[in-house]
ROMI-439693 format. One record per residue: residue number from 1; residue in one letter; x, y, z of N, C-alpha, C in turn. Coordinates in steps of 0.001 Angstrom, whole numbers, plus 500000, padded with zeros to 6 digits. Each point is the difference from the previous one (the first is absolute). Example, Ala and Ser with C-alpha at 12.3 -4.5 7.8 and 13.67 -1.06 7.14 Angstrom:
BEGIN
+-----+------+--------+--------+--------+--------+--------+--------+--------+--------+--------+
: pos : code :    n_X :    n_Y :    n_Z :   ca_X :   ca_Y :   ca_Z :    c_X :    c_Y :    c_Z :
+-----+------+--------+--------+--------+--------+--------+--------+--------+--------+--------+
:   1 :    A : 513190 : 494310 : 507800 : 499110 : 501190 : 500000 : 500900 : 501200 : 500000 :
:   2 :    S : 499650 : 501050 : 499280 : 500820 : 501190 : 500060 : 499230 : 501090 : 500730 :
+-----+------+--------+--------+--------+--------+--------+--------+--------+--------+--------+
//
This chain:
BEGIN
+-----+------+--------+--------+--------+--------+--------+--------+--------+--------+--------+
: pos : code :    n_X :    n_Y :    n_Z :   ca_X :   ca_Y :   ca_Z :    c_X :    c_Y :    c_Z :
+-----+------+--------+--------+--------+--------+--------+--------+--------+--------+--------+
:   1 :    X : 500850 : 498832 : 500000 : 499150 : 501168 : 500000 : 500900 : 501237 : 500000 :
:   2 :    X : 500190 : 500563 : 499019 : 500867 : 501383 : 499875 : 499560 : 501158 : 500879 :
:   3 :    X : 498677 : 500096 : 500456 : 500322 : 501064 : 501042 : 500265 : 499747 : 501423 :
:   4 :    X : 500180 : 498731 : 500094 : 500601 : 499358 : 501487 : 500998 : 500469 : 499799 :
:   5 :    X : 500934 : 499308 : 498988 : 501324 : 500231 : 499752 : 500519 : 501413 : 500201 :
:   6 :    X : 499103 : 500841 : 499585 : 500240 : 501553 : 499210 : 500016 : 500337 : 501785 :
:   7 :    X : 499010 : 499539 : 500637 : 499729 : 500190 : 501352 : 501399 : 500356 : 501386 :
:   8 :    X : 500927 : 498675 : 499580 : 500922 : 499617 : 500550 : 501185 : 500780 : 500039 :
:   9 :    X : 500012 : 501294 : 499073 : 500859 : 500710 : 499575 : 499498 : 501182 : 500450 :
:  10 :    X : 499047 : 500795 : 500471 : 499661 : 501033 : 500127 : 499158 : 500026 : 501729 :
:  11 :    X : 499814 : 501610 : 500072 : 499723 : 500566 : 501331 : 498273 : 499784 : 499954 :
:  12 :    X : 499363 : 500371 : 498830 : 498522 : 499908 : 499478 : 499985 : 499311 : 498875 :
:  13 :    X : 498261 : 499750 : 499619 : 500195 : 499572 : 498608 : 498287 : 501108 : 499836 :
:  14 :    X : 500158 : 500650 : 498835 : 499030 : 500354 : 499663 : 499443 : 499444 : 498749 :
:  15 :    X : 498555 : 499649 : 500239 : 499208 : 498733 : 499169 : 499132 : 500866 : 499102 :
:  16 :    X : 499944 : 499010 : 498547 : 498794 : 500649 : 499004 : 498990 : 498785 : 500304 :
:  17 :    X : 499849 : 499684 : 498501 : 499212 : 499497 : 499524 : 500325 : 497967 : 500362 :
:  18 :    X : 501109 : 500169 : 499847 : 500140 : 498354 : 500369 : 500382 : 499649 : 501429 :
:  19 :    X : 499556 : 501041 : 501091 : 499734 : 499470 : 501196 : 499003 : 498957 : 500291 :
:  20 :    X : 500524 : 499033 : 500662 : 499407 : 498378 : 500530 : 499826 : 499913 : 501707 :
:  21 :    X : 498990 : 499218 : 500324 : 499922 : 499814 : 501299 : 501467 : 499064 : 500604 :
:  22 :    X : 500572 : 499241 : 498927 : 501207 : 499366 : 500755 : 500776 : 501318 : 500140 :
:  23 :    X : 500416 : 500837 : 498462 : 500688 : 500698 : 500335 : 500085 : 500552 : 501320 :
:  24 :    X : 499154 : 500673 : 500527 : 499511 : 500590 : 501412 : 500366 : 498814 : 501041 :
:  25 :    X : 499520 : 499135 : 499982 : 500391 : 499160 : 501080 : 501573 : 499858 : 500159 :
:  26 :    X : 500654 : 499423 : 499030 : 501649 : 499844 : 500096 : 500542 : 501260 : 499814 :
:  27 :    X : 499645 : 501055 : 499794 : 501073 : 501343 : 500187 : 499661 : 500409 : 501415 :
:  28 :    X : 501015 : 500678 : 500968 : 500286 : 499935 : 500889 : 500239 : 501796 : 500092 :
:  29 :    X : 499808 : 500680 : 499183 : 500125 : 501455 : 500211 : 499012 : 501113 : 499633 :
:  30 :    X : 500373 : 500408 : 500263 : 498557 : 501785 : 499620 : 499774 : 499444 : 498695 :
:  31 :    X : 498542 : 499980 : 499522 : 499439 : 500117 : 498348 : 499428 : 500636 : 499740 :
:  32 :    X : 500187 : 500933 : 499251 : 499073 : 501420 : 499399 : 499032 : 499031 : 498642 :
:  33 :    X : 498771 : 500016 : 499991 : 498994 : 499828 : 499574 : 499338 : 501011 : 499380 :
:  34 :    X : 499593 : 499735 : 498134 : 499651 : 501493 : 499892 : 499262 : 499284 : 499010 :
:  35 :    X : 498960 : 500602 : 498870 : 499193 : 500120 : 499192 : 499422 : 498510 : 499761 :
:  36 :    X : 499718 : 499448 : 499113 : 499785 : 498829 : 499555 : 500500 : 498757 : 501019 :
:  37 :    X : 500921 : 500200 : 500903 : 500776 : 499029 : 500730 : 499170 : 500193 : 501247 :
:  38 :    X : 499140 : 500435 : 500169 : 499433 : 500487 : 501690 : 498676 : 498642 : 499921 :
:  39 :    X : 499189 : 500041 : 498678 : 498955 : 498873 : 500156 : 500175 : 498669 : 500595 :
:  40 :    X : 501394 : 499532 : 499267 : 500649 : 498684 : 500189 : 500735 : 499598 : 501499 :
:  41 :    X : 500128 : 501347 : 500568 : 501448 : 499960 : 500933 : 498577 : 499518 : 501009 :
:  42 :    X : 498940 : 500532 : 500443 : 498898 : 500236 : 500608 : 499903 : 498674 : 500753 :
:  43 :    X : 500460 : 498942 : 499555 : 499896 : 498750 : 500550 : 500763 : 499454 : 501149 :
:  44 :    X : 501710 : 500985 : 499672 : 501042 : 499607 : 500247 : 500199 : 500268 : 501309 :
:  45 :    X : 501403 : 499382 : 500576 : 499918 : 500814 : 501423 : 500460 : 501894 : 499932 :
:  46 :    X : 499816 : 500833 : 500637 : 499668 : 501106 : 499411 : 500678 : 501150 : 501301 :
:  47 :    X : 500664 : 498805 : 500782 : 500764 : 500556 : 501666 : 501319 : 500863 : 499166 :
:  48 :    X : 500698 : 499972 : 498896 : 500976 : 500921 : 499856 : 499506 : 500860 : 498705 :
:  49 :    X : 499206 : 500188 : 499814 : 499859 : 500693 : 498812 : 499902 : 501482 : 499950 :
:  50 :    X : 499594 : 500986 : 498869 : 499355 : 501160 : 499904 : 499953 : 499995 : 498401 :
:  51 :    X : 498025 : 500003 : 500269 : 499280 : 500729 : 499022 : 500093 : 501008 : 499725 :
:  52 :    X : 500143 : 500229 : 498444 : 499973 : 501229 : 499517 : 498625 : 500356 : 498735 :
:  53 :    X : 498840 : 499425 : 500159 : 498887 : 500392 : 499153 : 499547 : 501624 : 499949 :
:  54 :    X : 499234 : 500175 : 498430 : 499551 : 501026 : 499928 : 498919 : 499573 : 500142 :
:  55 :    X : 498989 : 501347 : 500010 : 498510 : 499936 : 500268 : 499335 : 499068 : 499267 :
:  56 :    X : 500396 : 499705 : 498798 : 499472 : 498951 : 499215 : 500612 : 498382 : 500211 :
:  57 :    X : 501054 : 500144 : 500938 : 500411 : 498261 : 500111 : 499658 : 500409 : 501772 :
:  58 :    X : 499269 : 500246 : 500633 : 499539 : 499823 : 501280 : 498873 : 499326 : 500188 :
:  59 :    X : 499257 : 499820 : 498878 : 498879 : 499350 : 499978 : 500290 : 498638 : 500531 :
:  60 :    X : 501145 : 499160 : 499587 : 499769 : 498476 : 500188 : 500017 : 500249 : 501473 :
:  61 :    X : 501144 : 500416 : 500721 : 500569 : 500002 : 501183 : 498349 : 500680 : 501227 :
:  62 :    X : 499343 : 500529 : 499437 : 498774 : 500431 : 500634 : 498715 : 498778 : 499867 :
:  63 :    X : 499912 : 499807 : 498765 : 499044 : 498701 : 500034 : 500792 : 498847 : 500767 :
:  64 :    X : 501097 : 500074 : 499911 : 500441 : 498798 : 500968 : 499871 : 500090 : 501533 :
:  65 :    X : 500282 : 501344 : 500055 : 500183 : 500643 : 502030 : 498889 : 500769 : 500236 :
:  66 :    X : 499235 : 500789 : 499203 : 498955 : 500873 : 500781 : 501134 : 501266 : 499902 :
:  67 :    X : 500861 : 499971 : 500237 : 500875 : 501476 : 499614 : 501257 : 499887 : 500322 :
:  68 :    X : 500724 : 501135 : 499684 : 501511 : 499919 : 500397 : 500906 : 499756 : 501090 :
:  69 :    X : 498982 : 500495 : 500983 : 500275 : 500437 : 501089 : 500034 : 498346 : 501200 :
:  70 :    X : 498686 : 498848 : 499208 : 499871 : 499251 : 500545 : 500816 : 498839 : 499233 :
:  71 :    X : 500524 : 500307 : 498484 : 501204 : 499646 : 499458 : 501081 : 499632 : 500433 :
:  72 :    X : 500244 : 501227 : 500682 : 501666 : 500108 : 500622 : 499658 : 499666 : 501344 :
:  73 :    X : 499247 : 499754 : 500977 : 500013 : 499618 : 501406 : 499813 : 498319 : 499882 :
:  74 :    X : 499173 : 499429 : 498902 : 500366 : 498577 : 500012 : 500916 : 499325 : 499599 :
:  75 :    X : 500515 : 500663 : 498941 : 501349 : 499560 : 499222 : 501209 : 499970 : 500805 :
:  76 :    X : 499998 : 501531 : 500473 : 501628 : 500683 : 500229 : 500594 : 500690 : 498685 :
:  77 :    X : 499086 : 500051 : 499314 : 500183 : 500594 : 498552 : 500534 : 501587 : 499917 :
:  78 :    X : 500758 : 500923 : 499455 : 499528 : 501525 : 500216 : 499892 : 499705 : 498704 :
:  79 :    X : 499020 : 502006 : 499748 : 499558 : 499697 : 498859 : 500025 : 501202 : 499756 :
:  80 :    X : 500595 : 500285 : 499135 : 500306 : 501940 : 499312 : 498816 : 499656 : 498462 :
:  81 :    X : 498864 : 500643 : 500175 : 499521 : 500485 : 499058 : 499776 : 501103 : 499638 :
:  82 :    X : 500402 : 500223 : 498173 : 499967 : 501342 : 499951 : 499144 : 500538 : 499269 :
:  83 :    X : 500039 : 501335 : 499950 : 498565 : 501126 : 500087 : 499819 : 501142 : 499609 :
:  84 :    X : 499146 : 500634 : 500127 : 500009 : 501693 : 500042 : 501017 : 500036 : 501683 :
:  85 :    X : 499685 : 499453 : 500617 : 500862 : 499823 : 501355 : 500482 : 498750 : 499864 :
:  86 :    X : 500936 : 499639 : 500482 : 500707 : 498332 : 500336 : 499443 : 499843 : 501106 :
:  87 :    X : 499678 : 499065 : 500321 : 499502 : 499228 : 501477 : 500727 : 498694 : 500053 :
:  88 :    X : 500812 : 500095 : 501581 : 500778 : 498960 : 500051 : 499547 : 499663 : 501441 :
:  89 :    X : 499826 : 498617 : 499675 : 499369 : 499058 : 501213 : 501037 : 498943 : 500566 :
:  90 :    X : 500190 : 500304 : 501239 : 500530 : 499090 : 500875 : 499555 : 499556 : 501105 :
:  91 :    X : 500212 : 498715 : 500214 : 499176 : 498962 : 501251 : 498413 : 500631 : 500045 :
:  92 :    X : 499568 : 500288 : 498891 : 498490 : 500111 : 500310 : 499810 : 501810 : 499905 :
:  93 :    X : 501212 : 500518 : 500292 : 499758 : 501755 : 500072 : 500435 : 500838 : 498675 :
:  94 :    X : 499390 : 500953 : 499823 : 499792 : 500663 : 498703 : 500649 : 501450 : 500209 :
:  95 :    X : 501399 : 499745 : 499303 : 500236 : 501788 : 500099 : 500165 : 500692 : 498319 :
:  96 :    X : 500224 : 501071 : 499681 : 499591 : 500698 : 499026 : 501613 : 500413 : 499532 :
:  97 :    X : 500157 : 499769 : 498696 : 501026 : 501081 : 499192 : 499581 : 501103 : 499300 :
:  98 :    X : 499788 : 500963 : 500296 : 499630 : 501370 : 499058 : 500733 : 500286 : 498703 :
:  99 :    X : 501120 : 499657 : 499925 : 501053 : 500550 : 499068 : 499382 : 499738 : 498555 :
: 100 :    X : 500421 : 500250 : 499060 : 499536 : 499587 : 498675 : 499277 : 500712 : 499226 :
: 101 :    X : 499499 : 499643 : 498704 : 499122 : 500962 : 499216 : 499443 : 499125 : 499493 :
: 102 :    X : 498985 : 500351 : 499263 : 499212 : 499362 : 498979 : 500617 : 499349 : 498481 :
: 103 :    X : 501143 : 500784 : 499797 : 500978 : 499580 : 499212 : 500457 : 498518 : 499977 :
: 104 :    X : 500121 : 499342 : 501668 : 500610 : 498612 : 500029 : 499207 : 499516 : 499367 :
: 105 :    X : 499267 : 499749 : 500066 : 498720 : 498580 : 499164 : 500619 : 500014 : 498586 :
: 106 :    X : 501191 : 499822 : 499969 : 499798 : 499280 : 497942 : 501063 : 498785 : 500743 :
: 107 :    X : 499807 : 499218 : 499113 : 500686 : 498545 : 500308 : 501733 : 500241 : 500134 :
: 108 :    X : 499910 : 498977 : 501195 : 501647 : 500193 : 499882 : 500180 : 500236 : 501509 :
: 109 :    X : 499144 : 500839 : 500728 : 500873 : 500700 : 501095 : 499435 : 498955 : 501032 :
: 110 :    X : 499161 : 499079 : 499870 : 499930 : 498863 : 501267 : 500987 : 499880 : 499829 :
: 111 :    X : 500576 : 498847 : 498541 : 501481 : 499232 : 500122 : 500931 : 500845 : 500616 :
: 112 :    X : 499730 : 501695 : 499670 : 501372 : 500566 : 500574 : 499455 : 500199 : 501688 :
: 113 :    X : 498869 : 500064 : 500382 : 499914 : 499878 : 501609 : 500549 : 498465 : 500712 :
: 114 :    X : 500031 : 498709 : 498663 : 500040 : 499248 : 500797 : 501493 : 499724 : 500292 :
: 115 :    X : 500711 : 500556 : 498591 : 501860 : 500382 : 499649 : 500355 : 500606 : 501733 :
: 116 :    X : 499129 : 500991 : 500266 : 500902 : 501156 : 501060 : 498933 : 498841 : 501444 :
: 117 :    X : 499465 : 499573 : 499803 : 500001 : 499115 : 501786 : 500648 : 499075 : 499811 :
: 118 :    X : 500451 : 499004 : 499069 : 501027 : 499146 : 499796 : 501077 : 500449 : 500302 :
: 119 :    X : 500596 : 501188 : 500097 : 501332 : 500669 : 500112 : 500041 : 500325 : 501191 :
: 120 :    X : 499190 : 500143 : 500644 : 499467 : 500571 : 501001 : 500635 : 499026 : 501355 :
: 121 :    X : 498785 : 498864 : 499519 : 500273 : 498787 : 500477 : 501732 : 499345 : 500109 :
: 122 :    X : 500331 : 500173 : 499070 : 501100 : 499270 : 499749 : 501154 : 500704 : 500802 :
: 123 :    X : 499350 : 501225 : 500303 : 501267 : 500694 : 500977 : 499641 : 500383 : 501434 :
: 124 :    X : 499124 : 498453 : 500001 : 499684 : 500524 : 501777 : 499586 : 500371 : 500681 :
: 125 :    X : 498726 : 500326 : 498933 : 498767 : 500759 : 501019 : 498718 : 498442 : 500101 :
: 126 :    X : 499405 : 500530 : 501109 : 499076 : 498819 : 499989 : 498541 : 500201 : 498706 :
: 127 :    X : 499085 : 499571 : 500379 : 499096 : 499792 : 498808 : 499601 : 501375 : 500557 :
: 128 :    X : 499019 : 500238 : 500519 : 499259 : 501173 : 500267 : 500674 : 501105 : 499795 :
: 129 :    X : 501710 : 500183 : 500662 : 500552 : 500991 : 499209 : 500127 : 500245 : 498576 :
: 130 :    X : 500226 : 498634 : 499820 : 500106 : 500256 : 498237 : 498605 : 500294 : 499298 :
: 131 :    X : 499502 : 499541 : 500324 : 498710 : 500666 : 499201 : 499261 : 501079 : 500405 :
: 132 :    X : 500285 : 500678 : 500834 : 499708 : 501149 : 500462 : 500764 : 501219 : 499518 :
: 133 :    X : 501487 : 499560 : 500136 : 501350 : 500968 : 499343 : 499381 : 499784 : 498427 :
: 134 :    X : 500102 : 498757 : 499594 : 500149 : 499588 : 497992 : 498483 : 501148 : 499485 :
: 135 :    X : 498701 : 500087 : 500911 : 499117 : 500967 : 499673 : 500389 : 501076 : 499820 :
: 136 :    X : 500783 : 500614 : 501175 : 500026 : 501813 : 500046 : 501494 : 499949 : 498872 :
: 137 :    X : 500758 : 498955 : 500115 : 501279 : 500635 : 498917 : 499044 : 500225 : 498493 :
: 138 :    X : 499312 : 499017 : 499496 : 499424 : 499994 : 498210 : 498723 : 501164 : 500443 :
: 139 :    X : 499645 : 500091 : 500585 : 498862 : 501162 : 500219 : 500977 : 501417 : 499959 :
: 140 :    X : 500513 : 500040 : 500643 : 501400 : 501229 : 500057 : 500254 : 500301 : 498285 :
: 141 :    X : 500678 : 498585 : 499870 : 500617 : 500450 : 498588 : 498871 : 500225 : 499403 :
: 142 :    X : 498636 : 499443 : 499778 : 499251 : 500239 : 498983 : 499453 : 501296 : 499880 :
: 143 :    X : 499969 : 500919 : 501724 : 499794 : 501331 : 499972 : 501058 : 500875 : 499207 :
: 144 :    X : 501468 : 499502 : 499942 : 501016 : 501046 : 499512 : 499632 : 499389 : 498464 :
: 145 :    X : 500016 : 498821 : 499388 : 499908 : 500104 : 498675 : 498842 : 500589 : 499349 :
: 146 :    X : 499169 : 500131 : 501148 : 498800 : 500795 : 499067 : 499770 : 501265 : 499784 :
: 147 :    X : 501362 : 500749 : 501491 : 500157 : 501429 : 499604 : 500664 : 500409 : 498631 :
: 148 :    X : 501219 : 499044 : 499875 : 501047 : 500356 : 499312 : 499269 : 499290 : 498216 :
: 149 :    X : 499061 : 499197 : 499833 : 499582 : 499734 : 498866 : 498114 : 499605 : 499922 :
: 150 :    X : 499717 : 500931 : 500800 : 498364 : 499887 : 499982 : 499393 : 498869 : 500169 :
: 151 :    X : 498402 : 499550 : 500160 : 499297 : 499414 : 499756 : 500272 : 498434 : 499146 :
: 152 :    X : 500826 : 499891 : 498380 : 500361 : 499086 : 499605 : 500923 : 499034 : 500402 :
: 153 :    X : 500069 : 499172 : 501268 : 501393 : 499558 : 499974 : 499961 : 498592 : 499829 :
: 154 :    X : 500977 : 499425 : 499961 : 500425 : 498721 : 499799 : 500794 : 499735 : 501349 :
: 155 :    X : 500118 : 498076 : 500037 : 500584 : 499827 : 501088 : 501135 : 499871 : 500051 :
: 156 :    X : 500922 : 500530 : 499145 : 501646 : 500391 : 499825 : 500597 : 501318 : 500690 :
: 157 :    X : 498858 : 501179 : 499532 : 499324 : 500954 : 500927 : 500650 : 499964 : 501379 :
: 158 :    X : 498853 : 499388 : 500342 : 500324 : 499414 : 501709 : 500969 : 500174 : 500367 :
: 159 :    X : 500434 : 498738 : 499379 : 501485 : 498817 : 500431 : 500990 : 501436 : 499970 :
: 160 :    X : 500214 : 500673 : 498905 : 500977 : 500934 : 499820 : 499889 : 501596 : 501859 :
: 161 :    X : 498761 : 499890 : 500060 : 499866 : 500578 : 501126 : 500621 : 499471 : 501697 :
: 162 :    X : 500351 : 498750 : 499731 : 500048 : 499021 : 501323 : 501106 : 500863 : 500319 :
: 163 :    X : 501032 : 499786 : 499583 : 501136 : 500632 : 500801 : 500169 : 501383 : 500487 :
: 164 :    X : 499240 : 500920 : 499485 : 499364 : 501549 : 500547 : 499547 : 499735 : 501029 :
: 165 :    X : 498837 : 499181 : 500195 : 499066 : 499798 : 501058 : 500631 : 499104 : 500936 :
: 166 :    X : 501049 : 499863 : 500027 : 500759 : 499090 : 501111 : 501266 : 500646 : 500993 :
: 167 :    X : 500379 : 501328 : 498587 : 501441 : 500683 : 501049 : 499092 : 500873 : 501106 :
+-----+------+--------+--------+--------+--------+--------+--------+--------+--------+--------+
//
């Protein structure tokens, strides 16, 4: 299984589309869970993870729990979903990221939210930090790229903002 393997080498593993319930069972570290990979993972054990759904992939995770909030208190799940606001849920509690614009919503900037809590992760912060920090850093940048190039952006955009929004 290549992402066991892939597993064995790294601090996190952040999962798409070919996340598996073994996968989850035999990896042994933080798993960032994001779009298409959140339906499947739903089964799995779910004690090291963090969700990253948008308003439109929260649906499974709600028909499955009744809501986020009761998501992450049965699991141990956190769960950064993002928004006109980000709402990030841990052990059952719901706090808010303001940062951001309306600009984020074009494709791309989950993977890059799930890029910056993977990094996050990998240097030592626990889950809740990381997905709490990985919100306000891509919300940050997405506020400066939208000063410096309006309304249209892309999620290269972003990424090119991270290191502004970090000194």
């Amino acid at each position: 299984m290549v992402a066991v393997e892939f597993a064995t080498e790294r601090e996190d593993v952040p999962v798409g589309a070919s996340v598996s319930r073994e996968t989850l069972a035999r990896v042994d570290l933080p798993v960032i869970v994001d779009a298409v990979a959140i339906e499947p993972a739903l089964s799995g054990d779910l004690s090291n993870t963090v969700f990253a759904p948008d308003e439109g992939e929260e649906e499974a995770v709600v028909d499955e729990y009744g809501s986020l909030e009761r998501f992450s208190e049965t699991t141990g799940a956190i769960v950064v979903m993002t928004g006109d606001v980000d709402t990030i849920v841990v052990d059952g509690e719901e706090t808010t990221n303001e940062t951001g614009t309306p600009a984020l919503t074009v494709a791309g900037t989950g993977d890059t939210l799930t890029g910056v809590i993977a990094s996050l992760l990998s240097q030592g912060l626990n889950r809740a930090e990381a997905a709490e920090l990985g919100a306000w850093i891509v919300g940050k940048a997405g506020e400066l790229a939208t000063a410096e190039r309006g309304n249209g952006l892309v999620a290269t955009d972003v990424i090119e903002r991270i290191p502004d929004t970090i000194r």
